[in-house]
C-alpha positions in Angstrom: 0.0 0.0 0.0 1.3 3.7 -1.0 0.3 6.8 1.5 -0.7 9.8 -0.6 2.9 11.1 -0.1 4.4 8.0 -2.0 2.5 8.2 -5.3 5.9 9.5 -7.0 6.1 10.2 -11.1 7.2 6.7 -12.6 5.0 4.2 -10.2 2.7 2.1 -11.3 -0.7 2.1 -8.8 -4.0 -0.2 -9.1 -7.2 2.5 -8.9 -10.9 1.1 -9.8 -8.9 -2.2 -10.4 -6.8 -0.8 -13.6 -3.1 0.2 -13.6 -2.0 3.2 -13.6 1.6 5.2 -14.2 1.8 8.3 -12.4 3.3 10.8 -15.0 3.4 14.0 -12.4 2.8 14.1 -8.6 2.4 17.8 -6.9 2.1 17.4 -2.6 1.1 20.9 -2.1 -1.4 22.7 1.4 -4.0 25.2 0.2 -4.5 27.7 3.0 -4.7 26.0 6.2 -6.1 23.2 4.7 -4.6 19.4 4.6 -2.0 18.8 1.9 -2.9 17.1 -0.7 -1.1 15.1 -3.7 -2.3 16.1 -7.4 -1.4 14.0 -9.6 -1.4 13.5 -13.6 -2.1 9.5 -13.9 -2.2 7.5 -17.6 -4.7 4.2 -17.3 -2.2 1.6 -18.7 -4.7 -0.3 -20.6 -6.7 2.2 -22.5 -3.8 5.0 -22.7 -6.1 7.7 -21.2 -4.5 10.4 -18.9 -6.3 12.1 -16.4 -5.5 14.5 -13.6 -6.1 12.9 -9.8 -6.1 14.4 -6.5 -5.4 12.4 -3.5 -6.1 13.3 0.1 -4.0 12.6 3.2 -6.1 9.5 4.4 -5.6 8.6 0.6 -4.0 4.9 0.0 -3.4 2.8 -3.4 -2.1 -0.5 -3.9 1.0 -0.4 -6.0 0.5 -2.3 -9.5 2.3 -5.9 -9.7 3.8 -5.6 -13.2 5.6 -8.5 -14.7 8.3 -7.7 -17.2 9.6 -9.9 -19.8 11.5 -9.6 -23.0 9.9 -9.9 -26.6 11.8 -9.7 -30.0 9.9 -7.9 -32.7 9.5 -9.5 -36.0 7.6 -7.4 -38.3 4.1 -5.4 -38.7 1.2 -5.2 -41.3 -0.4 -1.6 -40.0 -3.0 -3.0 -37.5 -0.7 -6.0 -36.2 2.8 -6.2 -34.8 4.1 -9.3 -34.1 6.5 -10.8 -31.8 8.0 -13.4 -30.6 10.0 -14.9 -27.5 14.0 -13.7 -27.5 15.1 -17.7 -27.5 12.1 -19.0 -28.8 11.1 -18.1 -32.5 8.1 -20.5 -33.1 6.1 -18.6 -29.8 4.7 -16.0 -31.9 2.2 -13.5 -30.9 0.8 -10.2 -31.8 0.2 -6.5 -30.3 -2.3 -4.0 -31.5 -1.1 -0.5 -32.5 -2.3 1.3 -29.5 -0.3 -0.8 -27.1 2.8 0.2 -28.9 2.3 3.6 -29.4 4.2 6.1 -31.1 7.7 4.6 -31.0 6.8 1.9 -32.8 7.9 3.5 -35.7 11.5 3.0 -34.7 11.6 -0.7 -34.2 13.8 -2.5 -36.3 13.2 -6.4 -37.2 14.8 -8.7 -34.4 14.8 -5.7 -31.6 14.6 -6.7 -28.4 11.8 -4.5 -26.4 10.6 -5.3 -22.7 6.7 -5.6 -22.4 5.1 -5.0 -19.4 1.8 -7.3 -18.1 -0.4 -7.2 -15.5 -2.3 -10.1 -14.6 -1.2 -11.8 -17.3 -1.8 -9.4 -20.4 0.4 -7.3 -22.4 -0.8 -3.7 -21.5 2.5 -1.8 -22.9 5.8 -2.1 -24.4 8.8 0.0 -23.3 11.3 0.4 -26.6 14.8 1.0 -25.8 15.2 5.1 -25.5 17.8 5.1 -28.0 18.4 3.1 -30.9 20.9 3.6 -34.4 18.7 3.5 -37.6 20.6 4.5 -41.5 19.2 6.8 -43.1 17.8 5.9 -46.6 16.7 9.3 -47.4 18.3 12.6 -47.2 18.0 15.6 -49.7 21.1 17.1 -50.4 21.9 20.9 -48.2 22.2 23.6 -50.1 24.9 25.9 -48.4 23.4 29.2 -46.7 19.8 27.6 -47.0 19.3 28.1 -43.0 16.4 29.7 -43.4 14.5 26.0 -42.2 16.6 26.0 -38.9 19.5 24.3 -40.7 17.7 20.9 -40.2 15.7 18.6 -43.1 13.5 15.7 -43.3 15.4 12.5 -43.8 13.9 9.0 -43.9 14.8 5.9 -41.9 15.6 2.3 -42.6 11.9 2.0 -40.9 10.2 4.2 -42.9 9.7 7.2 -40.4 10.7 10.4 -41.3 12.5 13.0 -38.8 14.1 16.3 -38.7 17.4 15.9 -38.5 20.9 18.7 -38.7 22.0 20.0 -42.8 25.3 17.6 -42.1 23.4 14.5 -42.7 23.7 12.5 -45.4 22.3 9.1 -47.0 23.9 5.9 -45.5 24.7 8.0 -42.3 23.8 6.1 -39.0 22.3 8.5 -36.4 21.2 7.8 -32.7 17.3 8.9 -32.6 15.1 9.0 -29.1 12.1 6.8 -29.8 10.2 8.8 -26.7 10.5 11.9 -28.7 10.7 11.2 -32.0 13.9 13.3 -32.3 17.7 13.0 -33.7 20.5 13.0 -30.9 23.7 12.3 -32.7 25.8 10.5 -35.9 27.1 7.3 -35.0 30.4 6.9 -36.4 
């Protein structure tokens, strides 16, 4: 069980009998009233995020989430599909929503740690970095910084970021899959 002062940003809670991550915790007193603990919370399952406001008698049981690894193997739009690290032939598939934005980055036979509560996958957690080639990358023209010296290049995945004039095609660049954006060259 978790007082109202330990529902921290990046803990998993049980409310109404769904998990929960708490994204952003405030413990704050409002005149000379009891403090209380707003919070931003996102419902694991459906992906919804909604603000919550616990109160000093407040307690939540923390969320028992299993983690295991997965390698992915490929998608067709509505169906990603994985399978077991060691064990190719235990295939199974994901929807979209469970894998969310990132997905976009995953390269065939990456290794990606899903999370699941009483026994189904609610989420996927991609590593925060990973090296993609870029495929794509129209050629800078010097002086054109009128853009913000960056361009759209294209991935070996297919997803298109903005990414530094310096870039070229067959370049291997470092890009954060929670944002979406370029952090380095690889060399």
């Amino acid at each position: 069980m978790l007082n109202y002062n330990e529902i921290l940003p990046k803990k998993f809670i049980v409310l109404d009998g769904q998990p929960y991550e708490v994204l952003d915790a405030h413990i704050f007193r409002m005149q000379q009233r009891k403090p209380v603990n707003q919070t931003k919370i996102r419902n694991l399952i459906s992906g919804k995020v909604t603000d919550y406001t616990f109160h000093q008698q407040d307690k939540v049981d923390e969320a028992n989430l299993q983690k295991k690894e997965a390698k992915y193997l490929y998608n067709n739009r509505e169906e990603w599909w994985f399978c077991e690290p060691d064990k190719p032939a235990k295939r199974f598939k994901l929807e979209i929503a469970q894998i969310g934005e990132g997905g976009k980055f995953l390269k065939t036979n990456a290794i990606v740690e899903l999370l699941t509560f009483e026994e189904k996958v609610i989420g996927v957690r991609l590593p925060i970095k990973v090296e993609l080639k870029v495929i794509e990358a129209p050629s800078a023209v010097k002086g054109d910084t009128s853009k913000g010296a960056s361009k759209i290049i294209k991935l070996e995945t297919g997803a298109e970021i903005s990414a530094p004039l310096f870039i070229n095609e067959g370049d291997l660049i470092r890009v954060n899959t929670e944002t979406g954006e370029y952090v380095e060259r690889v060399n």
